[in-house]
ROMIKOL-171941 format. One record per residue (C-alpha): x, y, z; residue in three letters. Coordinates in steps of 0.2 Angstrom, whole numbers, padded with zeros to 4 digits. Last residue first. Layout:
N
c1 | c2 | c3 | type
X | Y | Z | Ala
...
//
This chain:
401
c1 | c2 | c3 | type
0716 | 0092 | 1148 | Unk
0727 | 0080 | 1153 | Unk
0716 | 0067 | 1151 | Unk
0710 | 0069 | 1135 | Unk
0728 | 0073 | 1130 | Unk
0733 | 0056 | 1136 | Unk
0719 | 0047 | 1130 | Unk
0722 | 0055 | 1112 | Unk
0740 | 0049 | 1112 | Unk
0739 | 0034 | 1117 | Unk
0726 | 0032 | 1102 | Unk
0740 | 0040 | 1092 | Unk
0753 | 0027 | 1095 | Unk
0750 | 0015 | 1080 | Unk
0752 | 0030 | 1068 | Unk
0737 | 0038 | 1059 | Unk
0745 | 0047 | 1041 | Unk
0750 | 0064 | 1038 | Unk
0759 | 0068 | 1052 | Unk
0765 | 0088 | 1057 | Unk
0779 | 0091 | 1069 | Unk
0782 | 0108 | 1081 | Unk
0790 | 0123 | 1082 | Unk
0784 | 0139 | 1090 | Unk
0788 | 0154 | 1080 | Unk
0768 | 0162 | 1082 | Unk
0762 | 0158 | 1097 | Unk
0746 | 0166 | 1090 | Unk
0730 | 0153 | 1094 | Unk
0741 | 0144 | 1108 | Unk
0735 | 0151 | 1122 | Unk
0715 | 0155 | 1118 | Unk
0714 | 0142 | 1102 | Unk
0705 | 0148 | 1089 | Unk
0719 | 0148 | 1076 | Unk
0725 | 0133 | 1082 | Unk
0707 | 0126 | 1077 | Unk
0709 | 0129 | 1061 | Unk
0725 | 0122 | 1056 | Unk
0729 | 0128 | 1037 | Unk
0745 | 0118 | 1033 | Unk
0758 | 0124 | 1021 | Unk
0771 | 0112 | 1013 | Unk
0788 | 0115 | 1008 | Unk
0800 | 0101 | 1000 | Unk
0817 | 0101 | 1009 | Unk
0831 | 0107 | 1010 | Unk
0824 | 0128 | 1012 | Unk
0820 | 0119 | 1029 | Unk
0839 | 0116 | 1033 | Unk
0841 | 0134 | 1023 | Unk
0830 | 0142 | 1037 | Unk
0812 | 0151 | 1032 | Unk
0806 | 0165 | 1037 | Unk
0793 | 0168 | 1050 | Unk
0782 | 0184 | 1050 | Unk
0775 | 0177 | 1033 | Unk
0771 | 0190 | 1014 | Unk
0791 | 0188 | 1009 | Unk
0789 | 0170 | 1014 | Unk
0784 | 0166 | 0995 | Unk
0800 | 0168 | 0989 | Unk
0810 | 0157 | 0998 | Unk
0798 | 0141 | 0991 | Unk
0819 | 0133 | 0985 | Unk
0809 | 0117 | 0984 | Unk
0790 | 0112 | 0984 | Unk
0778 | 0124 | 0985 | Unk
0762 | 0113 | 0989 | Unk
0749 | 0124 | 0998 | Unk
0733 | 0122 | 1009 | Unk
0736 | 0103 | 1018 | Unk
0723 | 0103 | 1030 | Unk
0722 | 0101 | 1049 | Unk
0718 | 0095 | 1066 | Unk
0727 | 0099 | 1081 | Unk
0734 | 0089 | 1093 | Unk
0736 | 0096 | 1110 | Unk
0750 | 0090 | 1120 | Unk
0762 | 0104 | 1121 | Unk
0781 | 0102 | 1121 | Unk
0781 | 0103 | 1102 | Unk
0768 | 0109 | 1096 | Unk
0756 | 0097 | 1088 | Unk
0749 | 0096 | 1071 | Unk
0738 | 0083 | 1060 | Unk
0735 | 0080 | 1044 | Unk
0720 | 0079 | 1031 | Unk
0724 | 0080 | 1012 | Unk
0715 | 0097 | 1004 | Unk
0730 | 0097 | 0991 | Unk
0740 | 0082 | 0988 | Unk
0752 | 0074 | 0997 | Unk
0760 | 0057 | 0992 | Unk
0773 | 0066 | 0983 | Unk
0779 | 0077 | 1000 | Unk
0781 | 0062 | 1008 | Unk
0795 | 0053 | 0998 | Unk
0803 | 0070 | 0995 | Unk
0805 | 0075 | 1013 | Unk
0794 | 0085 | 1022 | Unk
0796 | 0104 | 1026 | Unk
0782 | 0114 | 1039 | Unk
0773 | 0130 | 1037 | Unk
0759 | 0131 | 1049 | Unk
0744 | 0144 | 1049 | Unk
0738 | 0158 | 1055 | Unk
0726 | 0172 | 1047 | Unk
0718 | 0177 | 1061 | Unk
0734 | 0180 | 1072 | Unk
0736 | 0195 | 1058 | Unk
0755 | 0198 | 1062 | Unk
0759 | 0217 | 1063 | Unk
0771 | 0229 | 1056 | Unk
0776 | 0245 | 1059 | Unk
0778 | 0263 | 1051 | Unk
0783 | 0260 | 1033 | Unk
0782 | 0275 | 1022 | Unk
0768 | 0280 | 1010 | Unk
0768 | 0299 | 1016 | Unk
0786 | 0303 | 1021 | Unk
0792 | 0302 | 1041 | Unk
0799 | 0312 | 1053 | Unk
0804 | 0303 | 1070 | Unk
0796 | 0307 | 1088 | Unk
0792 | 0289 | 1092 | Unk
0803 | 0278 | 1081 | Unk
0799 | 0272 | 1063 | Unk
0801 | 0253 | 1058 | Unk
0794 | 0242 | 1074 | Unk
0791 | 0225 | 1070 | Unk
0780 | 0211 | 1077 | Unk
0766 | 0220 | 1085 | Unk
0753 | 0208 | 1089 | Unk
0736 | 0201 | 1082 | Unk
0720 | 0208 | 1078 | Unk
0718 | 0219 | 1062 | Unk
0718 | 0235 | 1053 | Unk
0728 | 0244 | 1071 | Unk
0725 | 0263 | 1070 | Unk
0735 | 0278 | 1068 | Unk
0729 | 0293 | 1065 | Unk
0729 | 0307 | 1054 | Unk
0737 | 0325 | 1057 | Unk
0739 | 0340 | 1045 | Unk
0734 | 0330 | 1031 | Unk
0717 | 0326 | 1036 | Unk
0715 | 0341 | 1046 | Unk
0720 | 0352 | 1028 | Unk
0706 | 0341 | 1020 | Unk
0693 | 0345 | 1032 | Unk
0697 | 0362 | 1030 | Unk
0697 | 0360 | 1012 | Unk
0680 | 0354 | 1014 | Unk
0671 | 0365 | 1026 | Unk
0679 | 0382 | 1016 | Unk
0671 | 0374 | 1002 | Unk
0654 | 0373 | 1010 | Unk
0657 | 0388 | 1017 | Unk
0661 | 0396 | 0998 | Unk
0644 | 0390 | 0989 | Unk
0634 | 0400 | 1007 | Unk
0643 | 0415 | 1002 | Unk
0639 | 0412 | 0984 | Unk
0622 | 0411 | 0987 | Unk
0623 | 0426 | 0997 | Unk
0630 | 0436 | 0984 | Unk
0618 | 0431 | 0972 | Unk
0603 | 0435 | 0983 | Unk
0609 | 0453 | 0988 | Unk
0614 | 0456 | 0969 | Unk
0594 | 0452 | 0966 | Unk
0589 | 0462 | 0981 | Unk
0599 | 0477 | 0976 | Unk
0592 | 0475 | 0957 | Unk
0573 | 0476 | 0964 | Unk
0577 | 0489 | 0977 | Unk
0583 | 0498 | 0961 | Unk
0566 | 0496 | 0952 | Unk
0558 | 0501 | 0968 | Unk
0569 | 0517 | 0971 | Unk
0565 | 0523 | 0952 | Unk
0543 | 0519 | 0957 | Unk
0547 | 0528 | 0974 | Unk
0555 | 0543 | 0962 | Unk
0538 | 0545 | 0952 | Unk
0527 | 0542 | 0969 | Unk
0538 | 0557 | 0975 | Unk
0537 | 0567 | 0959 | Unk
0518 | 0568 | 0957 | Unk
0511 | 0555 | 0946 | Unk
0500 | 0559 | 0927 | Unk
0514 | 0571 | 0924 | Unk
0514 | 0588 | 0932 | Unk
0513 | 0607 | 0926 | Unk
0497 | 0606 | 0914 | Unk
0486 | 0594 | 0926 | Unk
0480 | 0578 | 0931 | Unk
0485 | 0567 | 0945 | Unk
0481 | 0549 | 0943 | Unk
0477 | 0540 | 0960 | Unk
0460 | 0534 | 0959 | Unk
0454 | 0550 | 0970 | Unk
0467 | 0561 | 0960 | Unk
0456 | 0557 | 0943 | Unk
0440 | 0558 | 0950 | Unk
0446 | 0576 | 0956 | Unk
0454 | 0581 | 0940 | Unk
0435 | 0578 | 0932 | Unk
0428 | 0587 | 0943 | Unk
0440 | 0602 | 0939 | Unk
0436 | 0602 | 0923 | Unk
0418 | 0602 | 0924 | Unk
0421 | 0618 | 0934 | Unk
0430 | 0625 | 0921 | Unk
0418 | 0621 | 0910 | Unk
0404 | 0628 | 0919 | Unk
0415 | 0646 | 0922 | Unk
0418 | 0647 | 0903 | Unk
0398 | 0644 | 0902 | Unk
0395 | 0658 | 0913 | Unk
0407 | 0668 | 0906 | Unk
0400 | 0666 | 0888 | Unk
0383 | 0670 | 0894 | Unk
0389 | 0687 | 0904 | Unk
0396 | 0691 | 0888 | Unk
0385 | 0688 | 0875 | Unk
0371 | 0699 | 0888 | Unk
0385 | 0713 | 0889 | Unk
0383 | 0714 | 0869 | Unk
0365 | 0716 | 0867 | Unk
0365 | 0727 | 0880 | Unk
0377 | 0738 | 0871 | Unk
0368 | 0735 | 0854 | Unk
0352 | 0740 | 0860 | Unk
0362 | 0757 | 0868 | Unk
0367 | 0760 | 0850 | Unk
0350 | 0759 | 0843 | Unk
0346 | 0773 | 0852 | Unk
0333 | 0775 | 0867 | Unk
0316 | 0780 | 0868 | Unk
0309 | 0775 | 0852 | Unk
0298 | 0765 | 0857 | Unk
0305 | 0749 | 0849 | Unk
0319 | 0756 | 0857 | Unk
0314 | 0755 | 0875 | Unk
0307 | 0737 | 0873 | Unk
0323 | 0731 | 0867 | Unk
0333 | 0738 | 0880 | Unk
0322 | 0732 | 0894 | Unk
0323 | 0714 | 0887 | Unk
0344 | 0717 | 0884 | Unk
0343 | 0724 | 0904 | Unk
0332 | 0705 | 0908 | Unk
0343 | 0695 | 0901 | Unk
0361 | 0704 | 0907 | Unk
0353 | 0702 | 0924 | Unk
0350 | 0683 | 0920 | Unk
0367 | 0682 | 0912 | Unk
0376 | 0693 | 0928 | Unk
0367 | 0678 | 0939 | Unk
0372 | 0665 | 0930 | Unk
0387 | 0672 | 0933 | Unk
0386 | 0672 | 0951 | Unk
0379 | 0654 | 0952 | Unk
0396 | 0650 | 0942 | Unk
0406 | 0658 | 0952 | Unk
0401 | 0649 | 0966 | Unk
0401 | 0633 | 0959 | Unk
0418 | 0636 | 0956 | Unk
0424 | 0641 | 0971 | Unk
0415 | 0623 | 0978 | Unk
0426 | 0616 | 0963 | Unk
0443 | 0624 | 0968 | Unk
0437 | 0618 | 0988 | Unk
0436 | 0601 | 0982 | Unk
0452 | 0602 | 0968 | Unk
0461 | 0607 | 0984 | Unk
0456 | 0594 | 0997 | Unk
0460 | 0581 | 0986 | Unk
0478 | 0587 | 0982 | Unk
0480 | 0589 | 1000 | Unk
0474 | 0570 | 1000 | Unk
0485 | 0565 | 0987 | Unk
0499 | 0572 | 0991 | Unk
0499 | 0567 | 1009 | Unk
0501 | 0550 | 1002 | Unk
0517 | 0554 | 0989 | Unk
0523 | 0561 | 1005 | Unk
0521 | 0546 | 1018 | Unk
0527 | 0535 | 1002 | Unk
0540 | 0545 | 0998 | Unk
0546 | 0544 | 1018 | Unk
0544 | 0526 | 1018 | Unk
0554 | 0523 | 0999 | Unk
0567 | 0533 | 1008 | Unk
0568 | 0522 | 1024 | Unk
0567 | 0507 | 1011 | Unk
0581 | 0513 | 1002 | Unk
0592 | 0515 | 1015 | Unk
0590 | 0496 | 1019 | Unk
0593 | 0492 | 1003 | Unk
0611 | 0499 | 1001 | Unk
0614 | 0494 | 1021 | Unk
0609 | 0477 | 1014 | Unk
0620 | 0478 | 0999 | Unk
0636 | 0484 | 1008 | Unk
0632 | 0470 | 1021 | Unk
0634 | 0458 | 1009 | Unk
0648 | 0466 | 0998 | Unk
0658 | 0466 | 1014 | Unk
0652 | 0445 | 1016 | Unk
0658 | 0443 | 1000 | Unk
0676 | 0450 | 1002 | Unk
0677 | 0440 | 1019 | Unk
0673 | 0422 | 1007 | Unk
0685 | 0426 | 0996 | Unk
0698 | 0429 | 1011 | Unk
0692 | 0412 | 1016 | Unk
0695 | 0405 | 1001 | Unk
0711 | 0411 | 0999 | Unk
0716 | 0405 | 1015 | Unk
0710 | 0387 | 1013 | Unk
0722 | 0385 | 0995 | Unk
0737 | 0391 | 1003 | Unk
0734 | 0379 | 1018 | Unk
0748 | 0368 | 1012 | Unk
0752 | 0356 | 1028 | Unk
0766 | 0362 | 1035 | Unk
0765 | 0357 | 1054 | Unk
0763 | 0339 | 1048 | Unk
0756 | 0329 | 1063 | Unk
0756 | 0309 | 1063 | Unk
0746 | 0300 | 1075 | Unk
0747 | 0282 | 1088 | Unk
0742 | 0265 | 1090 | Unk
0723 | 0269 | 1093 | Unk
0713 | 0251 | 1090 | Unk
0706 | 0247 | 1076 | Unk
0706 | 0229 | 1074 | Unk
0714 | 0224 | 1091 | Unk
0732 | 0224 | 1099 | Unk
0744 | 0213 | 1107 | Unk
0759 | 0218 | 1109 | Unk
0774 | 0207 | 1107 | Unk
0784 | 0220 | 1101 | Unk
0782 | 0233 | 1112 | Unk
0772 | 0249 | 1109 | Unk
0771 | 0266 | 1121 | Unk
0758 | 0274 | 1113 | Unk
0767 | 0282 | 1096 | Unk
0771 | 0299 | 1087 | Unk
0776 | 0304 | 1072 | Unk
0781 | 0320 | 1063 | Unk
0776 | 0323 | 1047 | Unk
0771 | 0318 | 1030 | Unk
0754 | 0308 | 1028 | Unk
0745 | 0291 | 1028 | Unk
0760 | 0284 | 1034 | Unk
0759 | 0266 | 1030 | Unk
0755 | 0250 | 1042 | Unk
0760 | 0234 | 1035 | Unk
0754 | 0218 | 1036 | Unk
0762 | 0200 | 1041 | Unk
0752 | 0185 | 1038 | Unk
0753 | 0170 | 1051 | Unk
0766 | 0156 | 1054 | Unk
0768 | 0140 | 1066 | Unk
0784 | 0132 | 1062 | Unk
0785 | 0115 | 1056 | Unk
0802 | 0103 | 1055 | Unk
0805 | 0086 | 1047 | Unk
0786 | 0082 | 1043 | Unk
0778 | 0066 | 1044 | Unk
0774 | 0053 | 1034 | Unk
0775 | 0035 | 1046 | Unk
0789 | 0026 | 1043 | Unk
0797 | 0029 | 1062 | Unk
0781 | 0028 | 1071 | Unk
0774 | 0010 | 1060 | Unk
0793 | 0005 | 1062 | Unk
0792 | 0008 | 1083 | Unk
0775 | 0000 | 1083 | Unk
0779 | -0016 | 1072 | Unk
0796 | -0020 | 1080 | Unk
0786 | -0018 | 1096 | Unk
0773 | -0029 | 1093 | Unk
0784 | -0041 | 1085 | Unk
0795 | -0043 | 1101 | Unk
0779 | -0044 | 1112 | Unk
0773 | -0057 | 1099 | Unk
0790 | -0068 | 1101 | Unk
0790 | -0063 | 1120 | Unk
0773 | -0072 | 1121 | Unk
0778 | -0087 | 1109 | Unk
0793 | -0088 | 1118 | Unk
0784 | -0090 | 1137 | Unk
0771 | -0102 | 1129 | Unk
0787 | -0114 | 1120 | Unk
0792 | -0114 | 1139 | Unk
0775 | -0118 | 1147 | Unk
//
């Protein structure tokens, strides 16, 4: 029973020995800090700034209204001109329609008289030809007359009865009366002809061209109609050109005469740089935010264990005072004096962790997590290696949570 008892407190003894050295020995990290990229919101213009009410701490999402900048004196030089440009064009507009508009009204009171022409016109050469006609049944007449005294006239001289001299005289009346008559014909003739020609529009005649005045001033008003309508059609062309550059300079005066400011990612306001109401330049620092998405832990191990690790090396990660453990992998190797390549990190590092040999850890599922997802600046221990304790572990996190 005796040697039972030491051989019991002999294993109880070794048991121990093994779990405290198997704890003690096992790769871990000295100290981890829970880190996420920082980035930085610029002014996107000069001016006068003004912010929600922000606390550091904040939490704010992708996008979200943070605040604006207004620049009283944004250089507008450039819109004025063209809208003066653009008033000069719109006189020359409605200088041109007025232009063609007048025209029209003369080119409607031509065309009424150039119409009324044309039918007076008519009606004249009608009545000068039913005149005609007349004149020519008259002198037909006179011929037929003439005919019959010349007949007479021979007769009475081949008698003897009357002279030669009276033959001659009769002879010559009857030349006469022919030649009017066909005088009279032609005219006639003449005047049918000019009739055709004014019922298809062409005017013929000794005093006037082939068109009467008003359709030969239309014709002048149509060719300049022509010319208006073509400086009309320019002019608005370039009108509608300058609205379209009106409409972008003016959206680039609004651009830089006030922008927004909006969150690029989710995660919380860690640094405030520029206060509300304060002038800033284009390209300056406004604030600064940590990106929870991109959180990760930072930790320094000793020499010993920083050898053994290589890249893509599973580890685990607990907070300290929490009791989730949370899976992870080993994503960087920077060894020593790594000061530099906290310049990007929310959380800096210490000269006690400068010490040692830094190690950055992606942990996924602390990124995911609804509490601890973001806590950025908690501490806590990272292991490399399973310890004798961890089953303990699991079965008390299990059942605490």
């Amino acid at each position: 029973m005796r040697t039972a008892r030491i051989l019991l407190a002999l294993i109880l003894v070794l048991g121990a020995g093994f779990i405290i050295v198997g704890e003690q020995l096992t790769g871990a990290s000295a100290r981890a800090v829970v880190n996420a990229r920082l980035t930085t919101l610029r002014a996107p213009i000069a001016g006068e700034i003004s912010l929600t009410e922000l606390t550091l701490g904040t939490k704010v999402a992708d996008g979200e209204y943070l605040g604006r900048i207004v620049d009283p004196l944004v250089d507008a030089i450039r819109l004025d001109d063209l809208n003066l440009e653009r008033s000069v064009a719109q006189v020359a507009r409605a200088r041109l329609t007025e232009q063609v508009s007048a025209i029209n009204d003369t080119l409607d009171i031509l065309t009424d008289r150039a119409t009324r022409y044309r039918v007076e016109r008519t009606r004249q050469l009608e009545a000068e030809i039913q005149a005609t006609q007349s004149r020519v049944a008259a002198a037909q007449a006179r011929v037929e007359e003439a005919s019959a005294i010349l007949e007479r006239a021979k007769q009475l001289t081949s008698r003897g009865v009357t002279t030669e001299a009276a033959l001659d005289q009769a002879q010559a009346n009857a030349h006469v009366a022919a030649r009017v008559l066909d005088q009279t014909r032609s005219e006639g003739h003449i005047l049918e002809i000019q009739l055709e020609a004014a019922k298809a529009g062409v005017f013929l005649g000794d005093s006037y061209n082939d068109a009467p005045y008003s359709e030969q001033r239309a014709e002048e008003l149509h060719l300049r109609r022509r010319e208006l309508e073509s400086q009309l059609q320019e002019t608005n062309a370039r009108i509608s050109a300058l609205i379209d550059r009106i409409n972008f300079e003016r959206r680039r005066v609004s651009r830089l005469g006030e922008a927004a400011i909006k969150a690029n990612v989710n995660g919380q306001l860690w640094e405030l740089l520029a206060a509300d109401g304060e002038q800033v330049q284009r390209g300056q620092d406004i604030l600064r935010i940590v990106d929870c998405a991109s959180t990760i832990a930072t930790l320094s191990v000793s020499e010993s264990v920083y050898n053994r690790l290589q890249i893509g090396d599973t580890a685990k990660f607990r907070i300290n005072g929490e009791t989730v453990v949370f899976s992870g992998t080993v994503a960087r190797l920077a060894g020593s004096g790594a000061e530099t390549i906290y310049s990007n990190l929310a959380v800096a590092p210490s000269e006690r962790h400068l010490e040692g040999y830094d190690v950055a850890m992606i942990v996924p599922a602390l990124r995911e997590h609804p509490v601890l997802g973001c806590s950025i600046g908690r501490t806590g221990r990272a292991f490399f290696q399973r310890r004798p304790l961890d089953w303990l572990r699991n079965m008390w996190a299990d059942w605490t949570t």
